[in-house]
ZATOR-762477 format. One record per residue (C-alpha): residue in one letter; residue number from 1; x, y, z. Coordinates in steps of 0.001 Angstrom, whole numbers, padded with zeros to 6 digits. Example, Ala and Ser with C-alpha at 12.3 -4.5 7.8 and 13.67 -1.06 7.14 Angstrom:
<torses>
+--------+-----+---------+---------+---------+
: residu : num :       X :       Y :       Z :
+--------+-----+---------+---------+---------+
:      A :   1 :  012300 : -004500 :  007800 :
:      S :   2 :  013670 : -001060 :  007140 :
+--------+-----+---------+---------+---------+
</torses>
This chain:
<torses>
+--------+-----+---------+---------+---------+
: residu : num :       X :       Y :       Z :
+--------+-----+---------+---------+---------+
:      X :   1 :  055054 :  040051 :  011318 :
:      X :   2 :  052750 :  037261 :  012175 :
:      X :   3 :  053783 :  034380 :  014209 :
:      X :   4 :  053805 :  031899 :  010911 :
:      X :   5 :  056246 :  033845 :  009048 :
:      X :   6 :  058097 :  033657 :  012119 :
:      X :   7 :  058211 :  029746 :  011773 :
:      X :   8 :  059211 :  029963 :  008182 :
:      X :   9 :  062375 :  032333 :  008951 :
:      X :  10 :  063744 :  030133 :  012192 :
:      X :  11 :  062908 :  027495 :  009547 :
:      X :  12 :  065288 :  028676 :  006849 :
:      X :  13 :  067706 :  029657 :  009139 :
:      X :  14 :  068011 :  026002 :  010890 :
:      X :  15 :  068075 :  025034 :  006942 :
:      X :  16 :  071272 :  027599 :  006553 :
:      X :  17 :  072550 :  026584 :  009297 :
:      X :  18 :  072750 :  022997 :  009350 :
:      X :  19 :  074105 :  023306 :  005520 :
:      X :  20 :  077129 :  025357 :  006865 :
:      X :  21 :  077024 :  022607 :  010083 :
:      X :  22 :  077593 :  019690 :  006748 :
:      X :  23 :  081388 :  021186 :  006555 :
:      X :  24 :  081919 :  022670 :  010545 :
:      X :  25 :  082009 :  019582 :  012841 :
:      X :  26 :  080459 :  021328 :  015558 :
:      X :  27 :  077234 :  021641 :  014342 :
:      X :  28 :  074856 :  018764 :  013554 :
:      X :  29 :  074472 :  019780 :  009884 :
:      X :  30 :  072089 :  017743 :  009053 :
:      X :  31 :  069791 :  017073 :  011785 :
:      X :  32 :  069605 :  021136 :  011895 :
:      X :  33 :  068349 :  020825 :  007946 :
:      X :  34 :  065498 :  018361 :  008671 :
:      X :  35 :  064883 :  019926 :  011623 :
:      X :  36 :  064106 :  023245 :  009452 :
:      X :  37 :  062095 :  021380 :  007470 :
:      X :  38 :  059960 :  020072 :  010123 :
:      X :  39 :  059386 :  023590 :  011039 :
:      X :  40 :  058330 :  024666 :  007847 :
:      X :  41 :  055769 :  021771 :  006717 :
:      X :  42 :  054769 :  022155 :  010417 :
:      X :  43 :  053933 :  026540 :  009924 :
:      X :  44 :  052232 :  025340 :  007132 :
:      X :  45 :  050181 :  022937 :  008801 :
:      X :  46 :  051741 :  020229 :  005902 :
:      X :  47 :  049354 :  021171 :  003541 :
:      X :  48 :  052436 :  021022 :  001109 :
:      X :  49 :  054988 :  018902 :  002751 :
:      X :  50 :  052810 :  015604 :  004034 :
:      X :  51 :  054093 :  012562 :  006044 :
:      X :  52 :  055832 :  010747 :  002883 :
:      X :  53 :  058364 :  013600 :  002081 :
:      X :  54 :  059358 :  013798 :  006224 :
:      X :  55 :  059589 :  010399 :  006324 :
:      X :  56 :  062233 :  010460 :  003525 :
:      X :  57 :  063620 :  013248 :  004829 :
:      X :  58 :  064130 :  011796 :  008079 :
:      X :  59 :  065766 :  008338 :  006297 :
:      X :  60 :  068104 :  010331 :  004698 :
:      X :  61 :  069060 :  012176 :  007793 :
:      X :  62 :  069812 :  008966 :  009440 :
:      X :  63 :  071764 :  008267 :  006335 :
:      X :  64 :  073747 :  011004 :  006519 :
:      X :  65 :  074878 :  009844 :  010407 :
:      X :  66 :  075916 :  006859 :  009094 :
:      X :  67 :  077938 :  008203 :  005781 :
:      X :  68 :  079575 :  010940 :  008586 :
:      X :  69 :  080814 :  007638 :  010550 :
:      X :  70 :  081705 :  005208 :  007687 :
:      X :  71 :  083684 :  007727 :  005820 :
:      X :  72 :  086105 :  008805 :  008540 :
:      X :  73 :  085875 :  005226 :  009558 :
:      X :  74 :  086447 :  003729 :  006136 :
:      X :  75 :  089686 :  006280 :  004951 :
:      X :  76 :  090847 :  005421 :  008543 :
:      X :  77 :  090795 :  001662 :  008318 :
:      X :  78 :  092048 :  001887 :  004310 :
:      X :  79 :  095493 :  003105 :  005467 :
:      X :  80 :  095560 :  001093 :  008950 :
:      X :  81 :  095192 :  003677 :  011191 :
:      X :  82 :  095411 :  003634 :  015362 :
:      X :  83 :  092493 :  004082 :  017494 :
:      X :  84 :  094937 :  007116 :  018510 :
:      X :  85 :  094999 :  008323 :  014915 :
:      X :  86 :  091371 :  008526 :  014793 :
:      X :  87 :  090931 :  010471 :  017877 :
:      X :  88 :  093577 :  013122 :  016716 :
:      X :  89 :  091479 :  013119 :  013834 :
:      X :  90 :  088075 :  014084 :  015717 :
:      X :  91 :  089944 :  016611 :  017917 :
:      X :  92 :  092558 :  017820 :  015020 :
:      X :  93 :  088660 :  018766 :  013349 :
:      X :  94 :  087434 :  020645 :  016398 :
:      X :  95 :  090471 :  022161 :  016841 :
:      X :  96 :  090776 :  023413 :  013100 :
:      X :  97 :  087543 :  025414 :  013289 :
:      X :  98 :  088949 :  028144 :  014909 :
:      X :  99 :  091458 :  028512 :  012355 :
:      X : 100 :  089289 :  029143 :  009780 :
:      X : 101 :  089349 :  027058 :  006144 :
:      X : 102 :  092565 :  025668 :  006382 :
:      X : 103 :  091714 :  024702 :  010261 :
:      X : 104 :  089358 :  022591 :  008944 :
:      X : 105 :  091272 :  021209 :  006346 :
:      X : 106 :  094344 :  020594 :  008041 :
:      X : 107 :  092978 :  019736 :  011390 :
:      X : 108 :  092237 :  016240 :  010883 :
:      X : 109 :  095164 :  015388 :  009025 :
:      X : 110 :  097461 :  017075 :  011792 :
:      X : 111 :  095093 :  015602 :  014368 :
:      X : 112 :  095342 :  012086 :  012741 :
:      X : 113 :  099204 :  012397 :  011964 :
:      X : 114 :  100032 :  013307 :  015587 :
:      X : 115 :  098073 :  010192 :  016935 :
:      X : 116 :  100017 :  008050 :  014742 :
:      X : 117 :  103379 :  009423 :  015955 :
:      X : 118 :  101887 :  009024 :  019756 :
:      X : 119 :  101479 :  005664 :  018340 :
:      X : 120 :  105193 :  005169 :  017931 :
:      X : 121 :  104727 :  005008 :  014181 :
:      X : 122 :  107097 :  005962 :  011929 :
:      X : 123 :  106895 :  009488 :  010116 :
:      X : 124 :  106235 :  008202 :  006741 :
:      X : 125 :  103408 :  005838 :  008179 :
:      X : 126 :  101886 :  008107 :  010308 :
:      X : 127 :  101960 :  010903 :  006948 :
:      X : 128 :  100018 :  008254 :  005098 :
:      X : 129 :  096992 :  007703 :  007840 :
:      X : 130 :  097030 :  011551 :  008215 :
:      X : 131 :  096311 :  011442 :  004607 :
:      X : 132 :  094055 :  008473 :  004162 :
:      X : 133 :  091737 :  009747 :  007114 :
:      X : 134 :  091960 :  013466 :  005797 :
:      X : 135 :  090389 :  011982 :  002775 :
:      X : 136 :  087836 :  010280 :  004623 :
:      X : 137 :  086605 :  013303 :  006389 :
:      X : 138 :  086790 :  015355 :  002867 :
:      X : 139 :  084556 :  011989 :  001429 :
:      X : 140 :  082165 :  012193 :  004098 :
:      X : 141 :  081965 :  016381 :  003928 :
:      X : 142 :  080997 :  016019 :  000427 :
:      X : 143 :  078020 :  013046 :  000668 :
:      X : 144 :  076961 :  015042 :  003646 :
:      X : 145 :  076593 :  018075 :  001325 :
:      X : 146 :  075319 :  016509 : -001083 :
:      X : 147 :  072491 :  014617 :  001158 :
:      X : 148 :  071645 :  018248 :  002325 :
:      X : 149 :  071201 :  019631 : -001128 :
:      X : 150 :  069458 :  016350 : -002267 :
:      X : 151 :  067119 :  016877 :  000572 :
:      X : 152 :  066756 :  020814 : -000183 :
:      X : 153 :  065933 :  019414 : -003723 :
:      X : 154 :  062978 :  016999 : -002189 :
:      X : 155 :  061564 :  019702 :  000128 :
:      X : 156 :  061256 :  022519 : -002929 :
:      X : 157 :  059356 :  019615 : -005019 :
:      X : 158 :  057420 :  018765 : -002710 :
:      X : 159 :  056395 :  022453 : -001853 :
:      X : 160 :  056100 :  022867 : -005446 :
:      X : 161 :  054023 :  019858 : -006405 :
+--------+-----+---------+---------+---------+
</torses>
């Protein structure tokens, strides 16, 4: 195997990677995508991905770290949640990875619900913000995945054409 195929594998495999990193919050989904990317326009010394295409790539990248932020942010605020609801959410997230598919779906709304009742809110308050952020992280997972796939999308044409 020669040392540019090499390139182009790591590069599809940050690309893999940072896709499944768009719905596990450990990995930096996204930055891992464009990173791949980088590598492969750079193993093929961008004769078919040039400046303009990294240069969008890298805007929507950027994008993508501020759509991760507003949309946790944004379902957060919507249902007037606690700085301590928002930090169960974050670790409710982390937490849920290591229960699999519903760990990461349930995590932030347990996560967010238990900062609300550390809070001293009531039950039925602190069920809402456990919702509203829940939703906000769900938002957020999807533009993310959708930014990656847009992206994928913009690196193939460019390749292409």
């Amino acid at each position: 195997m020669d040392l540019q195929t090499l390139y182009y594998a790591i590069a599809v495999i940050l690309v893999l990677v940072g896709i499944a990193g768009t719905i596990l919050p450990a990995l930096p989904g996204l930055p891992l995508v464009f990173a791949g990317m980088l590598l492969g326009a750079w193993a093929g010394d961008f004769a078919y991905i040039g400046v303009p295409t990294l240069v969008v790539l890298g805007v929507l990248t950027a994008f993508s770290l501020v759509v991760d932020f507003w949309a946790t942010a944004l379902g957060a605020k919507r249902v007037g949640a606690s700085g301590k609801a928002v930090a169960g959410a974050v670790i409710g997230t982390f937490v849920g990875i290591f229960f699999g598919p519903i760990g990461l779906f349930a995590g932030p709304f347990i996560g967010a619900l238990a900062g609300e009742l550390l809070h001293g809110r009531d039950v039925g308050q602190a069920t809402r913000v456990g919702f509203g952020t829940w939703l906000g992280v769900v938002f957020g997972t999807v533009l993310k995945l959708a930014l990656a796939f847009t992206m994928v999308g913009l690196f193939v044409l460019a390749w292409v054409f």
